[in-house]
N, C-alpha and C positions, 0 to 999 in steps of 0.2 A: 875221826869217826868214833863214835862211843860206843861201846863193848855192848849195851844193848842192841843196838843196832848192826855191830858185825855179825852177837849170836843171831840174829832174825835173819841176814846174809846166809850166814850156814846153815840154818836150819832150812829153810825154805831149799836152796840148793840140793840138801840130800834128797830130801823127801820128796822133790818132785820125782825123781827117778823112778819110783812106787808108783808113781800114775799113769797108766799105757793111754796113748793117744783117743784108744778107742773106749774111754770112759771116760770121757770130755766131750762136749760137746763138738759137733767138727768146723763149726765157724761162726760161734758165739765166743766171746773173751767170757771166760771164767776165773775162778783165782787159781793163782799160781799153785800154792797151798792152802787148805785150813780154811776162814771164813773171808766173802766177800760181801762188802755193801755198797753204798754210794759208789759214784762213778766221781772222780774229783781231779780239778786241774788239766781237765779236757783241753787240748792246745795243738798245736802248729809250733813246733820250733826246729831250728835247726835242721830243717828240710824232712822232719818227719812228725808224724802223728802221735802226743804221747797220753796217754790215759794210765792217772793216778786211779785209786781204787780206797775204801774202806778196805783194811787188813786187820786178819789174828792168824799168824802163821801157824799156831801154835794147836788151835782147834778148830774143828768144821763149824762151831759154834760163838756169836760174837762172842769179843774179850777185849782188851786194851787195845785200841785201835792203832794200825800202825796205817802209813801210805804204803800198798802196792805199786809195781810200776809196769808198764808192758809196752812198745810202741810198736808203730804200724807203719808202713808207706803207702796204705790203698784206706783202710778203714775195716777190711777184712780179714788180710791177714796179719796175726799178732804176735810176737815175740816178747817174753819176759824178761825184765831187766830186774836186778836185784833191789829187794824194797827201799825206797827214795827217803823215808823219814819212822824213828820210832820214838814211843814216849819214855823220854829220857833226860829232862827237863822239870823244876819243879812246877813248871810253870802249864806244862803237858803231861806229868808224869803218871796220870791216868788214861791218857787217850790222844793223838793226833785226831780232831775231825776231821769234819769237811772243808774244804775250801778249792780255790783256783789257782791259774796262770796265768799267767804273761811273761813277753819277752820284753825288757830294759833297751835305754837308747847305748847301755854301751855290749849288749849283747849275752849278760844273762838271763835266764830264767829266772825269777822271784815267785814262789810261791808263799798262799797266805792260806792260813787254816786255823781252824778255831782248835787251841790246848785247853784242856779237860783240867781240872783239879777238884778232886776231892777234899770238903771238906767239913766241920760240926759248925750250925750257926747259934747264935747266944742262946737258942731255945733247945741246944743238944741232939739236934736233927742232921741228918748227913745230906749236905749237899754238894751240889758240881758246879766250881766255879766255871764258864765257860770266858776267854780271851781270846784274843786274834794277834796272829804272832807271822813271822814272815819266815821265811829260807830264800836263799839265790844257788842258784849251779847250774851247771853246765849242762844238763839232759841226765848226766850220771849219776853225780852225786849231789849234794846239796848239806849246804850250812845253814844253821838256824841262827838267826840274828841276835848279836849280842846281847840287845838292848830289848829283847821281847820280855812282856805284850805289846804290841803298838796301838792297841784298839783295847779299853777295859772296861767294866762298869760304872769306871767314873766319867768316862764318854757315852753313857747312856742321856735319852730323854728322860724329862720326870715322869713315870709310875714303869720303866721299862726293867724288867727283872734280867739282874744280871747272871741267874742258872740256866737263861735259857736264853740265848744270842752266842747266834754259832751259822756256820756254813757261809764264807765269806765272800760272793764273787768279783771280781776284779773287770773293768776295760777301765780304755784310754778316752778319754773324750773329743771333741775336736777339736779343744784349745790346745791339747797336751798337757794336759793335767788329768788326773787320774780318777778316778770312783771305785767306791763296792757297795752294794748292798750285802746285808747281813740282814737275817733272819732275827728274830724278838718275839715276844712276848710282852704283853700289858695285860696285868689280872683285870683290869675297866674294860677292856675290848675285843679281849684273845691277840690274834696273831697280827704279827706289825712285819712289814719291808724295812730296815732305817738307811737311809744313804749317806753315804762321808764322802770327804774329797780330801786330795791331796798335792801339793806339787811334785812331792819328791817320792812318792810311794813307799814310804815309812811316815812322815809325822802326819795322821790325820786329824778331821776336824768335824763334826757332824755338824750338817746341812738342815736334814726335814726328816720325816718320815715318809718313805715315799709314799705306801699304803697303809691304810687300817683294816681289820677283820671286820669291828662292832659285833662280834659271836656268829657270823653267819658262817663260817666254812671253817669248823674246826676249832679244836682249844688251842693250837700251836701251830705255826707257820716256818714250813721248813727248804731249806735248799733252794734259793732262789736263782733267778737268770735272767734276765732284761737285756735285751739287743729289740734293733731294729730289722723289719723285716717286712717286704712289698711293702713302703710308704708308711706302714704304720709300727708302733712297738709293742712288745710284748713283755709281759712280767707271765715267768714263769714260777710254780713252786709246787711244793708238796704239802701236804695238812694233815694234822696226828686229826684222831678221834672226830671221824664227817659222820653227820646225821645224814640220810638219806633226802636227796630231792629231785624225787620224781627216777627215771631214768638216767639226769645227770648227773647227780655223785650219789658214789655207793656208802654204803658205813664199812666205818674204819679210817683207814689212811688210804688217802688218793693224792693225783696229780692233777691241777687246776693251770690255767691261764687265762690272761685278761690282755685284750688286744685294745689298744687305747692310741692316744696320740702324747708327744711328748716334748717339753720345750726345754733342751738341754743346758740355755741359759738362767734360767731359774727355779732349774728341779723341777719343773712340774707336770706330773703323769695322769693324764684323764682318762681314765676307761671307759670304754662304749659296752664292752661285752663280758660275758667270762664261761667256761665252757669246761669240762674233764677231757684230758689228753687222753688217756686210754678209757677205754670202756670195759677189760677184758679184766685179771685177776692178780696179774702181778707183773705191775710195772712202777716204777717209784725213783723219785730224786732225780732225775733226770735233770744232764747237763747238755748244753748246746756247744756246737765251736760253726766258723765261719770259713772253710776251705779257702785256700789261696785261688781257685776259680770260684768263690764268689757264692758260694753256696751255704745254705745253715742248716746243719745235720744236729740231728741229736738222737744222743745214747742216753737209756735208764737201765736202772738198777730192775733185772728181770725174779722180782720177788714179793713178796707181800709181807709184812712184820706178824699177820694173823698167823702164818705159817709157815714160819720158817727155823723154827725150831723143833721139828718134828722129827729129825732125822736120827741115826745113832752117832755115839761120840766115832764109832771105827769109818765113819766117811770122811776119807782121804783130803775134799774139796766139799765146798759148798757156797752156791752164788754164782750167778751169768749175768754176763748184759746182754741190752736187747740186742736186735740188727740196728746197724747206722740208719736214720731215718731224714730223707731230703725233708723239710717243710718250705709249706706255701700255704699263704692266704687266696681263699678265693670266698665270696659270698659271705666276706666275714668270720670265716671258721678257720682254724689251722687246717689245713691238708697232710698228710703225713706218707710217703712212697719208700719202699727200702732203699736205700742206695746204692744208685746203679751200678757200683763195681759189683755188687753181688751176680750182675750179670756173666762175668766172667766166671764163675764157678759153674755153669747150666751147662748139662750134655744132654746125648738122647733124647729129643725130645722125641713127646706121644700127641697127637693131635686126633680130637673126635669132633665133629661137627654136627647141629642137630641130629643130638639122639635125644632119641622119646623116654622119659622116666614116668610110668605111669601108676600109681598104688602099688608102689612092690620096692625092694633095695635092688641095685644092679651093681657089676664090678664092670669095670674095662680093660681088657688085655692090654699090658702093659704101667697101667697105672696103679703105683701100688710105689712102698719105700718109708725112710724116716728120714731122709735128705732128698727133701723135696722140695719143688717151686711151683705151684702150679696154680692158675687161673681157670676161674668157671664162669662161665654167664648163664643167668637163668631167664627163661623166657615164658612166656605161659603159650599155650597150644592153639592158634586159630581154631575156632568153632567150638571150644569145648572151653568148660565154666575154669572160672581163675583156681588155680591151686589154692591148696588150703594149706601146707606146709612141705617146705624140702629143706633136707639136710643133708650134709655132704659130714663123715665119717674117717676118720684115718687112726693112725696106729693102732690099728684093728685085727683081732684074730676071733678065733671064737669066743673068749674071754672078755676081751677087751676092748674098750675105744674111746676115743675122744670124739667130740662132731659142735659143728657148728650149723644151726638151723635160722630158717627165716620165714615167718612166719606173715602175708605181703595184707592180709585184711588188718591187721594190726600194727605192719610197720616195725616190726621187733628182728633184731637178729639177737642170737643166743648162743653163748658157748659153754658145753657141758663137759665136766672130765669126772663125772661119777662113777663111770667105769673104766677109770684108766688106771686103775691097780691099788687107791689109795683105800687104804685100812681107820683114818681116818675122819673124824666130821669136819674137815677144812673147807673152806667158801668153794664149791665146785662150780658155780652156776652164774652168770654176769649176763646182762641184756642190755642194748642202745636201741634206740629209734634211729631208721636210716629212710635217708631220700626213696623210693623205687617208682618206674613208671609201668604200674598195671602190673606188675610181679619182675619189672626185668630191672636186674641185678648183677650188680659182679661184685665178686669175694675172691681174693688171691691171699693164698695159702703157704706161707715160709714154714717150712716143717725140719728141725732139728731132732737130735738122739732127744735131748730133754725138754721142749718147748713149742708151741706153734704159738704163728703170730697170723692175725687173718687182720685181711687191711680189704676192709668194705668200700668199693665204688674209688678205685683211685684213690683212697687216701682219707675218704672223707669221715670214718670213723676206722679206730684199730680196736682188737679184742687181741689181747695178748694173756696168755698162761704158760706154765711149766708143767711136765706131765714127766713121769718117771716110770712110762711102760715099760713092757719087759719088750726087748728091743726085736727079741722074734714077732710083733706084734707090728705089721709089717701093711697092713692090707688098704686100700681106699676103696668106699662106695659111694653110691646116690640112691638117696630114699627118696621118695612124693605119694605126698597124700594128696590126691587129684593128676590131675597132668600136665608135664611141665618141659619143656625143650632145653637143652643144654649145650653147651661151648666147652671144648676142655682142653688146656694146655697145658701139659705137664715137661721138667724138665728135672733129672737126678741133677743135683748139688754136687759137686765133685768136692771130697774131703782135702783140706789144708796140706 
């Protein structure tokens, strides 16, 4: 182990001690210490759940990226293992990126991640070499492979830029030979997929591209993910710098997918569709895994690059991922549902049945909290004209709220955190277009100390943010402008 990496060990270690449980999230993974990003090397080994991480132990603020580590038995609850990889290597010596897992046929773990090098090119400009380099271990600890990089610039296509090929994902094929997509870059096209193969999961060989941008979704294509799922495949990723189209991608950095078909004998991936995975304000890089029952979940990085640098140096932590999320294909769209173990944390429930919300805000006894769960259906009122707007309100006091509204002549759901304590001009405001029939709707509501995630109609659109109200700001309502019939189940979240 290299002395870099022992002090990242010990630092991490003390300093957690400084963090009381109840300034953490209560059942979102955050970082251990200092800064988190990406979610990396999402896996099933060794009869447990382990989620690497974007790390800088060292500040709340990015730095030299190290791998965090944490594993799980449920997907809920999580425990910290000491950080898995640091940049310590000439070859990484500015950053461990992103990359994946797998487990080997003789039973270790191999992880692959893109090493960082800085460095001046003939024109005196500082640039970042990015490589692809491997580790093996046991769940604990982990060796970086002698012979890295395995994957360099000189295994690029022609015009593909070697500062920007990074985030490397790994499966097994069904010959048993190996793959990864890696993320690229083409100055002709913007953002590329590139795919490699392998026998032996060290010496690769590039195959195709599997995708091209042509400028349409971003300057740079990031973190990718390809599995199969209901009969069809998916490429997932994330995109620096999106112009806006229409309702489905917002400006900035989003999370995209393209649901196509794929013939894994000759690399070749056809797209039928492509669509924004969240709708909401801060969700990103998101990784998938495939439960030993059969299931494909995925975790994102619960933050935005517009703002996440706003905090002071004296924050202990900074960075969450989302909740585990089941996906399904239905009607051609991903579906997206929390994952059912979150079931196990629900107490107390409150149940209200057709109550009337008519031009006014009302509260219900009982509902009300920041570890919350809770579903609403909305109806519109026999005999009386279709609502014009309802919003449903939470961590709310006199001060303060966050709320999600939906608006049914228009088909828009909206989530606003302009008064949810922030000082300052950060993206507060995100809208999707959702299915509804005649105004009726359902929105279920994961509410954490620092985040709500609202998963519109089953699954069919999410709106996820971060919100850092002040934690006495406790209250749930229901506004309508018109008249509108409601459903309410709520259930307190019981803390880790």
């Amino acid at each position: 182990m290299s002395q870099v990496l022992r002090d990242a060990r010990r630092y991490e270690e003390e300093k957690e001690k400084l963090i009381s449980a109840k300034d953490r999230p209560a059942f979102h993974l955050s970082a251990r210490v200092g800064w988190m990003n990406d979610p990396n090397g999402f896996s099933y080994y060794d009869g447990q759940y382990h989620m690497f991480y974007q790390y800088h132990p060292y500040d709340s603020h990015w730095g030299p990226m190290h791998w965090g580590h944490a594993v799980s038995e449920d997907l809920i609850h999580w425990s910290y293992l000491p950080a898995a990889m640091a940049p310590d290597r000439t070859y990484d010596r500015d950053g461990c990126y992103s990359g994946s897992a797998l487990t080997l046929p003789d039973g270790r773990q191999m992880l692959m991640y893109t090493g960082r090098q800085l460095i001046y090119d003939e024109n005196g400009i500082e640039q970042e070499v990015q490589t692809q380099c491997l580790a093996f271990g046991d769940g604990d600890n982990y060796v970086k492979y002698a012979k890295n990089p395995v994957i360099t610039g000189k295994d690029l296509p022609e015009g593909g830029n070697p500062y920007a090929f990074r985030d490397p994902k790994l499966w097994v094929e069904q010959d048993g030979s190996y793959r990864v997509v890696i993320a690229n870059q083409d100055p002709r096209h913007g953002g590329q997929m590139l795919l490699y193969r392998s026998e032996d999961g060290v010496h690769w060989d590039f195959v195709k591209a599997l995708m091209k941008d042509d400028h349409h979704m971003g300057q740079m294509w990031e973190c990718p993910d390809f599995f199969p799922l209901d009969g069809k495949q998916v490429l997932l990723a994330s995109a620096q710098d999106m112009l806006p189209s229409g309702l489905e991608y917002h400006n900035g950095n989003g999370t995209f997918y393209f649901i196509g078909d794929y013939n894994w004998e000759n690399s070749d991936f056809k797209p039928e569709c492509n669509y924004a995975m969240d709708y909401g304000i801060d969700f990103y890089a998101p990784q998938t895994i495939l439960t030993p029952d059969g299931r494909r979940v995925v975790i994102g990085w619960m933050q935005n690059w517009d703002t996440c640098n706003l905090h002071t140096k004296s924050t202990p932590w900074f960075g969450q991922m989302s909740i585990p999320r089941e996906l399904s294909i239905r009607d051609g769209r991903i579906y997206q549902a929390p994952i059912r173990e979150l079931e196990a944390l629900r107490s107390d429930p409150v149940r209200y049945r057709d109550v009337l919300v008519e031009d006014t805000e009302i509260s219900l006894k009982g509902v009300e909290g920041r570890l919350v769960d809770l579903t609403l259906e909305i109806e519109p009122v026999e005999g009386k004209e279709l609502y014009r707007k309802f919003a449903l309100r939470f961590a709310q006091n006199e001060t303060f709220h966050t709320g999600v509204s939906f608006r049914p002549y228009e088909s828009i759901v909206k989530i606003d955190r302009k008064f949810s304590g922030s000082r300052r001009a950060i993206i507060h405001q995100r809208r999707a277009a959702v299915n509804h029939d005649h105004g009726r709707i359902k929105l279920r509501l994961i509410l954490d100390r620092f985040s709500a995630e609202i998963f519109v109609n089953d699954g069919e659109k999410v709106l996820t943010a971060t919100l850092y109200t002040d934690m006495a700001a406790d209250g749930i309502s229901f506004m309508a402008n018109g008249a509108a019939k409601i459903h309410v189940t709520q259930y307190t979240l019981k803390e880790m």
